[in-house]
FIVEXTOR-745509 format. One line per 10 residues: number of its first residue (from 1); their letters; for each residue z, y, x of N, C-alpha, C, O. Coordinates in steps of 0.05 Angstrom, whole numbers. Atoms other than C-alpha are relative to their C-alpha. Last residue first. Layout:
NUM> A> Z/Y/X/Z/Y/X/Z/Y/X/Z/Y/X ~ ...
//
This chain:
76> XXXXXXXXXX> 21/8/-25/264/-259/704/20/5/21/15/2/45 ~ 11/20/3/300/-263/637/-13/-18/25/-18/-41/29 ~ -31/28/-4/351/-209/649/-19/-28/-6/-4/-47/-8 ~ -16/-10/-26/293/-154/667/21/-27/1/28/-41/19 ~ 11/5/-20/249/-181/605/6/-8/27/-2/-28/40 ~ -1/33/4/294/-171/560/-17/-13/16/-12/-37/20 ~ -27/1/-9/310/-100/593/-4/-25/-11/11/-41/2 ~ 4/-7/-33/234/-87/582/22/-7/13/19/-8/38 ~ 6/10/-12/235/-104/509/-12/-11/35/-25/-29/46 ~ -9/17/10/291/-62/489/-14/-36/7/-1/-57/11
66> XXXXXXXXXX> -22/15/-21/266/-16/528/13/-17/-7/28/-26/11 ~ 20/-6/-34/199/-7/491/22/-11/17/21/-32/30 ~ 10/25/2/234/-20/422/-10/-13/25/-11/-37/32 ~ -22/24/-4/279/37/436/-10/-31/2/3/-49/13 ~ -8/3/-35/220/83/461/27/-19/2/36/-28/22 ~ 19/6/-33/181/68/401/17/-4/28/17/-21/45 ~ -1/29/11/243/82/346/-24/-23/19/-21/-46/26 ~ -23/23/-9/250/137/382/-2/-30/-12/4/-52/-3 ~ 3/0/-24/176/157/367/26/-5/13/24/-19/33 ~ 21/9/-7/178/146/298/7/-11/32/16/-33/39
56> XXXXXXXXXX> -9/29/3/236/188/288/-4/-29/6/13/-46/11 ~ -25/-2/-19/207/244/322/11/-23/5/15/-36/26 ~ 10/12/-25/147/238/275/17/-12/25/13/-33/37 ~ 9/20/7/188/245/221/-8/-19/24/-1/-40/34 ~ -22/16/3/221/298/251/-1/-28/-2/13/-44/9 ~ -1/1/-30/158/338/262/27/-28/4/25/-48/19 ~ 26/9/-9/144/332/185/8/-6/36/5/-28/44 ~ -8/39/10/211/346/162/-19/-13/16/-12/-31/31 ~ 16/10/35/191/418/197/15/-34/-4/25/-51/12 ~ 17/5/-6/241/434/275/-14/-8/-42/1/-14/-60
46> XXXXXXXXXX> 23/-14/22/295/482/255/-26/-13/2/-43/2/-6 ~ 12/-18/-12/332/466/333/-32/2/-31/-57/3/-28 ~ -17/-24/-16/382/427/305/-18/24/9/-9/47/8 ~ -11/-15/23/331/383/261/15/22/22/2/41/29 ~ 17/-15/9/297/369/338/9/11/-36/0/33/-42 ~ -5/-17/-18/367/343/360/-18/26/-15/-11/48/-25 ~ -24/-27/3/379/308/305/-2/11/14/16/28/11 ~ -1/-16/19/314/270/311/20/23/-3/16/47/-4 ~ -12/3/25/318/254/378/-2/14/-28/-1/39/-30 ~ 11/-1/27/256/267/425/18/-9/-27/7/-14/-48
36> XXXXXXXXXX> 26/-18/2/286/291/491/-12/-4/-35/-12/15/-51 ~ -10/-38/0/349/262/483/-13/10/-3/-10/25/-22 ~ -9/-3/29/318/187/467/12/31/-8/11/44/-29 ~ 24/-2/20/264/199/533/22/7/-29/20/29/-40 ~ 8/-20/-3/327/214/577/-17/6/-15/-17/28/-24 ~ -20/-22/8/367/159/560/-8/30/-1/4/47/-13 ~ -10/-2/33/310/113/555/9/25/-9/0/41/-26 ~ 24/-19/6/289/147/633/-2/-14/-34/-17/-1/-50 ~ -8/-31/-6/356/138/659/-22/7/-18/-21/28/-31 ~ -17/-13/18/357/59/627/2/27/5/17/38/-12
26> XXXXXXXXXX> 10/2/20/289/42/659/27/9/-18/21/22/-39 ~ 8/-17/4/319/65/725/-10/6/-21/-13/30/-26 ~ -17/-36/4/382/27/727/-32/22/-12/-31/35/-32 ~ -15/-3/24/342/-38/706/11/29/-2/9/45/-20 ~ -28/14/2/295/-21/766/10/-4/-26/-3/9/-43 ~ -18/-15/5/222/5/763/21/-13/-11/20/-23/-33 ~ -18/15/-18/171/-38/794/29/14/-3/47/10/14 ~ -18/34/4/136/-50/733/16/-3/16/31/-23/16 ~ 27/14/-12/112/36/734/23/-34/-8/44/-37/-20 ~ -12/25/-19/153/82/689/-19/-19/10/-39/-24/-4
16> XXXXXXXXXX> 8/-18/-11/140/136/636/4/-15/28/12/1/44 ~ -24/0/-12/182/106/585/-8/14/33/10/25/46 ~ -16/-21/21/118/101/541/31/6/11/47/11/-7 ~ 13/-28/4/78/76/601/12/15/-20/10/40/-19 ~ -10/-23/-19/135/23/609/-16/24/14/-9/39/33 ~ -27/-3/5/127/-6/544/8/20/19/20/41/15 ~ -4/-28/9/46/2/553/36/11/-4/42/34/-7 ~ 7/-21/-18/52/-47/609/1/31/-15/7/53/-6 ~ -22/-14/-21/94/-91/564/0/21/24/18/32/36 ~ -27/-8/10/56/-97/513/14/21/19/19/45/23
6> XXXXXX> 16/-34/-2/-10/-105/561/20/10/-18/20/34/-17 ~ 10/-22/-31/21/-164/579/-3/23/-10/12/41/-3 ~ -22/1/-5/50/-197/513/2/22/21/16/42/25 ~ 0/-34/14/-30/-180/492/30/3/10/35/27/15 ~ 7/-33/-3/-41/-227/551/0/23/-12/-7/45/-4 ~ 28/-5/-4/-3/-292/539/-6/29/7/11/47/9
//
C-alpha cells in the first residue's frame, strides 16, 4: 500500500538517490553514506558519546534504507 511507498521514497532520500538509481548505484552511495557517518570513525576523530549515538542511529537508518531498496531491486 502507500505508507510502503512513501517508505521507500524516503529510503532513497536518505541515500540521497532518485527511484531510477541502479543496484550498483544504491550500493556506492550505502558505502559512501556508512563511511561518512560510522560510529568508529566519528569516535576516531574525538567526536562526544552524544554525537556517536546519534551516528549510530543514523547507520542503522541508512542500512535499513538499503536493505529495503535492494529487496525491492531483486523482487521487481
Amino acid at each position: 500500500g502507500a505508507p510502503v511507498r512513501d517508505s521507500l521514497n524516503d529510503d532513497y532520500t536518505l541515500l540521497g538517490l532518485d527511484k531510477t538509481a541502479s543496484a550498483a548505484e544504491v550500493k556506492k552511495s550505502y558505502r559512501r553514506m556508512m563511511s561518512k557517518h560510522h560510529p568508529d570513525r566519528l569516535i576516531a576523530k574525538g567526536m562526544p558519546p552524544e554525537m556517536v549515538k546519534l551516528a549510530t542511529q543514523k547507520t542503522q537508518n541508512i542500512k535499513q534504507a538499503y536493505d529495503r531498496i535492494m529487496a525491492r531491486k531483486v523482487n521487481t
